[in-house]
C-alpha positions in Angstrom: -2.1 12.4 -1.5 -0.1 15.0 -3.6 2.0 15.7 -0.8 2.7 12.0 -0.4 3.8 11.6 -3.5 6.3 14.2 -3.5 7.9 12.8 -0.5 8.1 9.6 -2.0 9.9 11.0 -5.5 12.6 12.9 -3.1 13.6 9.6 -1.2 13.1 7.2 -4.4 16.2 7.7 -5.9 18.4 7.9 -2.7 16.9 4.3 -1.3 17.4 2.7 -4.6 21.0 3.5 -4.5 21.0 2.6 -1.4 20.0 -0.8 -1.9 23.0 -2.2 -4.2 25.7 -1.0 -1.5 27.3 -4.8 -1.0 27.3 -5.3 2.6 27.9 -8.2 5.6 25.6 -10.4 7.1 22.4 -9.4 7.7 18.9 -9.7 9.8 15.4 -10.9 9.1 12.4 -10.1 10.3 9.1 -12.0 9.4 5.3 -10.7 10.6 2.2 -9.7 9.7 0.3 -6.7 8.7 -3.3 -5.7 10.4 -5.5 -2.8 9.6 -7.9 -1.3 7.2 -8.4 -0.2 3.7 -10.4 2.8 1.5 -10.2 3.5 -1.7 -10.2 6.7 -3.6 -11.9 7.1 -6.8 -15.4 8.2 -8.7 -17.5 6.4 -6.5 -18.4 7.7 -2.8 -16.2 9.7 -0.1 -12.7 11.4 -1.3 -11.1 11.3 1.9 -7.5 10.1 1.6 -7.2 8.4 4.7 -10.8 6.9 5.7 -10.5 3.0 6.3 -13.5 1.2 6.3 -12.8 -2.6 5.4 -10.8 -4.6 7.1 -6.9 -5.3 6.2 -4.4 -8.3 6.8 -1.1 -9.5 4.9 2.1 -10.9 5.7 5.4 -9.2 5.3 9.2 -10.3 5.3 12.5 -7.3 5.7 15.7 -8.6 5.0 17.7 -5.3 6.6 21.0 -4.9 4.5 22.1 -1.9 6.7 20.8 0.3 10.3 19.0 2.4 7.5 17.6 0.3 4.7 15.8 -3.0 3.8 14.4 -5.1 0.9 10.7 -5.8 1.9 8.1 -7.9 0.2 4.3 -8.2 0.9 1.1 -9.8 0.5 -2.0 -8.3 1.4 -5.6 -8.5 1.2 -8.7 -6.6 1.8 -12.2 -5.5 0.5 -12.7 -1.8 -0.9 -16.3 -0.7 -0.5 -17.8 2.9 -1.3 -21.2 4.5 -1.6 -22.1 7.7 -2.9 -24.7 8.0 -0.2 -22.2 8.4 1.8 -19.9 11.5 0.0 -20.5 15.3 0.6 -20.4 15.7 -3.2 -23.6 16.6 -4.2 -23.6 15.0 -7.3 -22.5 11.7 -6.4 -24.5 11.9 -3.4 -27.6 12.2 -6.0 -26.5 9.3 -8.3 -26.4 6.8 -5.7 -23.9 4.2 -7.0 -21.7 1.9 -5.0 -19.6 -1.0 -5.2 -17.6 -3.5 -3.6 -14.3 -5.5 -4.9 -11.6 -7.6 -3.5 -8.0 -6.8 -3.8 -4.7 -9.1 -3.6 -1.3 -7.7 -3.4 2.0 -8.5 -4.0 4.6 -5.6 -3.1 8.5 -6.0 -3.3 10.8 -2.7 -3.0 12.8 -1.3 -0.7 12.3 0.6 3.1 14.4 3.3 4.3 14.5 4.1 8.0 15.4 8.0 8.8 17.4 7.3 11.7 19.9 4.2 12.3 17.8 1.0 13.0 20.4 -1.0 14.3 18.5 -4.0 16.6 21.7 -5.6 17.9 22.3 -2.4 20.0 20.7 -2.1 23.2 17.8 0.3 24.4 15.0 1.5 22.6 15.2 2.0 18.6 12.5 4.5 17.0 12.6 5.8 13.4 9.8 6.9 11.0 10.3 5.4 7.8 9.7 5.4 4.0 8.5 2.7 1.5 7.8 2.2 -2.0 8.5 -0.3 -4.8 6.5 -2.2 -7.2 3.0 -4.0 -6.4 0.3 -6.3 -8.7 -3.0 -6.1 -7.8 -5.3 -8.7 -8.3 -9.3 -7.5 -8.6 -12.3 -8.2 -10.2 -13.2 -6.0 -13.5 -16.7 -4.3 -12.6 -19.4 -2.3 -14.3 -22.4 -0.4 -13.4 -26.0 -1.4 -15.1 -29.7 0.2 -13.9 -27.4 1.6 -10.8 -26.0 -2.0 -10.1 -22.9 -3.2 -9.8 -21.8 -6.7 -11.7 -18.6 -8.3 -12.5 -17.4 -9.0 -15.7 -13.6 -10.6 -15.3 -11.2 -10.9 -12.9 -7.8 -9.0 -14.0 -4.5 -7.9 -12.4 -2.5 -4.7 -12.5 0.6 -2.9 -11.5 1.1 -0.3 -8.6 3.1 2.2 -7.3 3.0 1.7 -3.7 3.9 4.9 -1.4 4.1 4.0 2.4 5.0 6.2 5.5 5.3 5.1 8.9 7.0 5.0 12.2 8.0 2.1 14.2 10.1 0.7 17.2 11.3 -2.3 18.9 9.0 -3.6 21.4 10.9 -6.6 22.5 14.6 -7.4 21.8 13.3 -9.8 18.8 9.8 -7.7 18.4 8.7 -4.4 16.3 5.8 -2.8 16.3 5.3 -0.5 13.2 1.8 2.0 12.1 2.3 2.7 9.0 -0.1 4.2 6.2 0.5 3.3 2.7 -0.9 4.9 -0.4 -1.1 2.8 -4.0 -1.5 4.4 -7.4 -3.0 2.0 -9.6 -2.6 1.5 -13.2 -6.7 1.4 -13.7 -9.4 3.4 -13.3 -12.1 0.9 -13.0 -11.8 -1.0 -9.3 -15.2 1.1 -9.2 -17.0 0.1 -12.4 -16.3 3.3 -13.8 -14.3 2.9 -16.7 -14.7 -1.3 -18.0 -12.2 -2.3 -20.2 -14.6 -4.4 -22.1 -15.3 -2.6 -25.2 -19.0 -3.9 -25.1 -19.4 -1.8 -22.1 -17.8 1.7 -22.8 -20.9 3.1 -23.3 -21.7 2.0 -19.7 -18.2 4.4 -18.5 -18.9 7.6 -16.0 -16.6 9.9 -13.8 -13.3 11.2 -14.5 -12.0 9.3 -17.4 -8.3 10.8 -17.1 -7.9 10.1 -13.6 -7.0 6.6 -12.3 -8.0 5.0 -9.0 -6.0 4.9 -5.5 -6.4 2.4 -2.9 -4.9 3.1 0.9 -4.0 0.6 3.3 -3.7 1.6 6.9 -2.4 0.0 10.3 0.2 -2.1 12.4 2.7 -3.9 11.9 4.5 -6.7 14.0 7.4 -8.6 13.1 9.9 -11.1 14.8 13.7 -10.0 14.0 16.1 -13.1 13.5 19.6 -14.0 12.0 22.9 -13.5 12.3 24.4 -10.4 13.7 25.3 -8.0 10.8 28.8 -6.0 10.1 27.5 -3.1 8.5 30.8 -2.0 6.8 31.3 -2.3 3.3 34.1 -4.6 2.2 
């Protein structure tokens, strides 16, 4: 996850700059997003990559040159996790788990490694790079006698950080696979840290250390519009 980051804080600055270059025309492309979640946290497994709910949003580019695009999201899942299930002895011996629902809105901006240019002919591949701004909207939990209630539903900010690779499939079709971690601004999609006051004493797990969420899978979108200059005028 570390390593993800990194990547992500060497391209951020480049694609921002990127994106208020004033270009031509440009291309649309409009699809949807199918896959699966995990989360990462105090509760159950720590693997980084481990999906194990299922995934769906919808997603709209609009491409302002062959090597960037403003994206924006919406996407939705369950997060599940069980300490049953973790090789970490102590969790494993606790025993809690937990299950919470997540909504997302993500805007920011996509940059493609190679040139991405659709109106050319032949096959186009490129890995790519996203990240942004995301809210997440979740339930607020907490953990009594080893079970898990809710107490309010809340919303929060995230810092999405997405790699993937994709390609078109059909003149008017990409297919993407991408895998897209989100640092969140709470520690308590898990019930371990509520942030009603009533139930601190109720807290366990790493106070300082706030939850991730991963969503991983395909995407397929439909490119239309009018064919883009990319020059600068």
């Amino acid at each position: 996850m570390h390593a993800i980051f990194r990547l992500m804080k060497r391209f951020i600055f480049c694609i921002f700059i990127l994106g208020f270059i004033k270009l031509n025309a440009q291309i649309h492309e409009v699809g949807i997003f199918l896959g699966g979640s995990n989360y990462i946290g105090d509760v159950g497994k720590t693997n980084y990559v481990n999906p194990n709910e299922a995934a769906f949003g919808i997603l709209y580019k609009w491409n302002k040159s062959p090597r960037h695009a403003w994206r924006i999201s919406y996407t939705q899942s369950k997060i599940t996790a069980n300490d049953l299930e973790s090789n970490v002895p102590g969790r494993n011996k606790r025993g809690y788990n937990f299950e919470n629902n997540i909504k997302e809105v993500s805007a920011g901006l996509e940059f493609n490694f190679f040139d991405f240019n659709l109106h050319e002919f032949g096959l186009k591949v490129t890995p790519y790079v996203y990240t942004g701004l995301s809210y997440t909207n979740y339930d607020e939990l907490y953990v009594l006698n080893k079970v898990t209630k809710t107490d309010i539903n809340h919303g929060v900010f995230a810092l999405p950080m997405t790699i993937g690779v994709k390609s078109n499939i059909t003149p008017t079709m990409i297919l993407g696979f991408e895998v897209g971690a989100r640092y969140t601004m709470t520690d308590n999609l898990d019930g371990s840290l509520p942030k009603n006051k009533n139930l601190e004493s109720l807290k366990f797990g790493d106070i300082t250390s706030n939850d991730w969420y991963v969503f991983s899978g395909f995407t397929l979108t439909y490119t239309f519009g009018q064919k883009p200059c990319y020059c600068a005028q």
